[in-house]
C-alpha positions as CSV (number, residue, x, y, z in Angstrom):
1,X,-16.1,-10.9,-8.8
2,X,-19.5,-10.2,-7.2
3,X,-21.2,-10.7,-10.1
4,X,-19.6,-14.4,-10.5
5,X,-20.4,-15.4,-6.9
6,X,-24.9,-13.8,-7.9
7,X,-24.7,-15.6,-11.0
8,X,-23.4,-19.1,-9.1
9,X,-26.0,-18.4,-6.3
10,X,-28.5,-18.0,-8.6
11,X,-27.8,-20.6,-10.7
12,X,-27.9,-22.9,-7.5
13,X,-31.0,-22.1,-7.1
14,X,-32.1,-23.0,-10.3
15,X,-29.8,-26.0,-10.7
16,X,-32.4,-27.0,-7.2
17,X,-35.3,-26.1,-8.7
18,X,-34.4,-28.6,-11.8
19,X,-33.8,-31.2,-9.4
20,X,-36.8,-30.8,-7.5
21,X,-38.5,-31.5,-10.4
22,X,-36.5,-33.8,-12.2
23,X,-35.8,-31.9,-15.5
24,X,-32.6,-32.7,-17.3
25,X,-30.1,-31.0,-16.5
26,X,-30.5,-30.1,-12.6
27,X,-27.3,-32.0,-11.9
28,X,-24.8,-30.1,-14.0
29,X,-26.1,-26.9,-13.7
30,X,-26.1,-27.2,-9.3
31,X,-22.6,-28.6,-9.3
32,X,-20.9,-26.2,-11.9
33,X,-22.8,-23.1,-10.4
34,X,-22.0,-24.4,-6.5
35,X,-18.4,-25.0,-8.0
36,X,-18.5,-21.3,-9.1
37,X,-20.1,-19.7,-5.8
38,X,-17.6,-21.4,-3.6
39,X,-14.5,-20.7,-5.9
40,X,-15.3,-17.1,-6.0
41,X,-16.4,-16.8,-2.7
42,X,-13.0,-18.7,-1.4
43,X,-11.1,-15.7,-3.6
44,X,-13.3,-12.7,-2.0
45,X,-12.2,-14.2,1.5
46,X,-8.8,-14.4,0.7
47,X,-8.7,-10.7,-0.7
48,X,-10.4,-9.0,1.8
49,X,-8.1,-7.3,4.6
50,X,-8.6,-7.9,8.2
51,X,-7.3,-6.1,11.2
52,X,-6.2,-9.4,13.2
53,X,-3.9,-12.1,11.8
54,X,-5.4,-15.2,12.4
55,X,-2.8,-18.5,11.9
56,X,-4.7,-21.6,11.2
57,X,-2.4,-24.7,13.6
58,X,-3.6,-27.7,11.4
59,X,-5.1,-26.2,8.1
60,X,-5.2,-29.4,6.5
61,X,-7.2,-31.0,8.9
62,X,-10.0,-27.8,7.9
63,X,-9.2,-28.4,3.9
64,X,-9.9,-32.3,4.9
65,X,-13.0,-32.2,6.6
66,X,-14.4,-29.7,4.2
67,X,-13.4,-32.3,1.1
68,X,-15.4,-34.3,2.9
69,X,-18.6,-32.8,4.1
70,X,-18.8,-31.7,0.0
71,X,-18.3,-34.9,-1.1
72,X,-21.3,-36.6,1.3
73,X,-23.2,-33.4,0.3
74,X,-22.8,-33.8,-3.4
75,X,-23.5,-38.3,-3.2
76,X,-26.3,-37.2,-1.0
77,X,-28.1,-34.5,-3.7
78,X,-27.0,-36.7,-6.8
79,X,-28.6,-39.6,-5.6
80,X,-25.3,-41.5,-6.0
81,X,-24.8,-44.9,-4.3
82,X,-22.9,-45.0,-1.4
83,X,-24.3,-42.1,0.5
Protein backbone atom coordinates (compact mmCIF):
# COMPACT_ATOMS: atom_id res chain seq x y z
CA UNK A 1 0.00 0.00 0.00
CA UNK A 2 3.01 2.34 0.48
CA UNK A 3 4.29 1.76 -2.66
CA UNK A 4 0.78 2.88 -4.32
CA UNK A 5 0.61 6.14 -2.20
CA UNK A 6 5.19 6.83 -3.59
CA UNK A 7 4.17 5.96 -6.95
CA UNK A 8 0.85 8.63 -6.82
CA UNK A 9 3.19 11.19 -5.09
CA UNK A 10 5.63 10.87 -7.53
CA UNK A 11 3.56 10.80 -10.28
CA UNK A 12 2.13 14.19 -9.01
CA UNK A 13 5.04 15.50 -9.25
CA UNK A 14 5.50 14.70 -12.65
CA UNK A 15 1.98 15.12 -13.75
CA UNK A 16 3.20 19.17 -12.28
CA UNK A 17 6.18 19.24 -13.98
CA UNK A 18 4.15 18.41 -17.41
CA UNK A 19 1.90 21.09 -16.72
CA UNK A 20 4.42 23.62 -15.95
CA UNK A 21 5.60 23.12 -19.17
CA UNK A 22 2.72 22.38 -21.12
CA UNK A 23 3.48 18.92 -22.58
CA UNK A 24 0.56 16.60 -23.35
CA UNK A 25 -0.48 14.80 -20.97
CA UNK A 26 0.16 16.89 -17.61
CA UNK A 27 -3.62 16.77 -17.02
CA UNK A 28 -4.24 13.07 -16.83
CA UNK A 29 -1.33 11.98 -15.36
CA UNK A 30 -1.81 14.82 -12.05
CA UNK A 31 -5.44 13.84 -11.66
CA UNK A 32 -5.20 9.94 -11.93
CA UNK A 33 -1.91 9.99 -9.77
CA UNK A 34 -3.56 12.77 -7.05
CA UNK A 35 -6.73 10.37 -7.39
CA UNK A 36 -4.32 7.43 -6.34
CA UNK A 37 -2.27 9.27 -3.50
CA UNK A 38 -5.46 10.37 -1.73
CA UNK A 39 -7.38 6.96 -2.22
CA UNK A 40 -4.56 5.13 -0.72
CA UNK A 41 -3.76 7.50 1.69
CA UNK A 42 -7.61 7.72 2.89
CA UNK A 43 -7.23 3.53 3.26
CA UNK A 44 -3.77 3.81 5.39
CA UNK A 45 -5.72 6.35 7.74
CA UNK A 46 -8.53 4.15 8.09
CA UNK A 47 -6.27 1.05 8.97
CA UNK A 48 -4.07 2.46 11.21
CA UNK A 49 -5.06 1.87 15.08
CA UNK A 50 -5.25 4.66 17.47
CA UNK A 51 -5.45 4.73 21.17
CA UNK A 52 -8.44 7.38 21.38
CA UNK A 53 -11.72 7.05 19.70
CA UNK A 54 -12.48 9.99 18.07
CA UNK A 55 -16.48 10.47 16.85
CA UNK A 56 -16.83 12.89 14.05
CA UNK A 57 -20.63 15.06 15.12
CA UNK A 58 -21.38 16.18 11.46
CA UNK A 59 -19.06 13.98 9.14
CA UNK A 60 -20.75 15.07 6.12
CA UNK A 61 -20.26 18.52 6.61
CA UNK A 62 -16.09 17.32 6.54
CA UNK A 63 -16.83 14.95 3.30
CA UNK A 64 -18.65 18.25 1.87
CA UNK A 65 -16.28 20.84 2.23
CA UNK A 66 -13.53 18.53 1.22
CA UNK A 67 -15.65 17.75 -2.25
CA UNK A 68 -15.38 21.10 -2.60
CA UNK A 69 -12.00 22.49 -1.84
CA UNK A 70 -10.97 19.50 -4.62
CA UNK A 71 -13.20 20.48 -7.01
CA UNK A 72 -11.96 24.56 -6.97
CA UNK A 73 -8.47 22.96 -6.69
CA UNK A 74 -8.78 20.71 -9.72
CA UNK A 75 -10.93 23.94 -12.09
CA UNK A 76 -8.22 26.05 -10.65
CA UNK A 77 -4.92 23.72 -11.97
CA UNK A 78 -6.97 22.54 -15.22
CA UNK A 79 -7.50 25.92 -16.31
CA UNK A 80 -11.25 25.15 -16.52
CA UNK A 81 -13.81 27.98 -16.80
CA UNK A 82 -15.51 28.82 -13.93
CA UNK A 83 -12.84 28.96 -11.38
Amino acid sequence: MRTFRSIGIAGVILGLLFKTLHWPGGNIILQVCALLAAVTMTILLIQKPGPWDVRIQRPIWIFGSVAVVLSGVIFKTMYWPGA
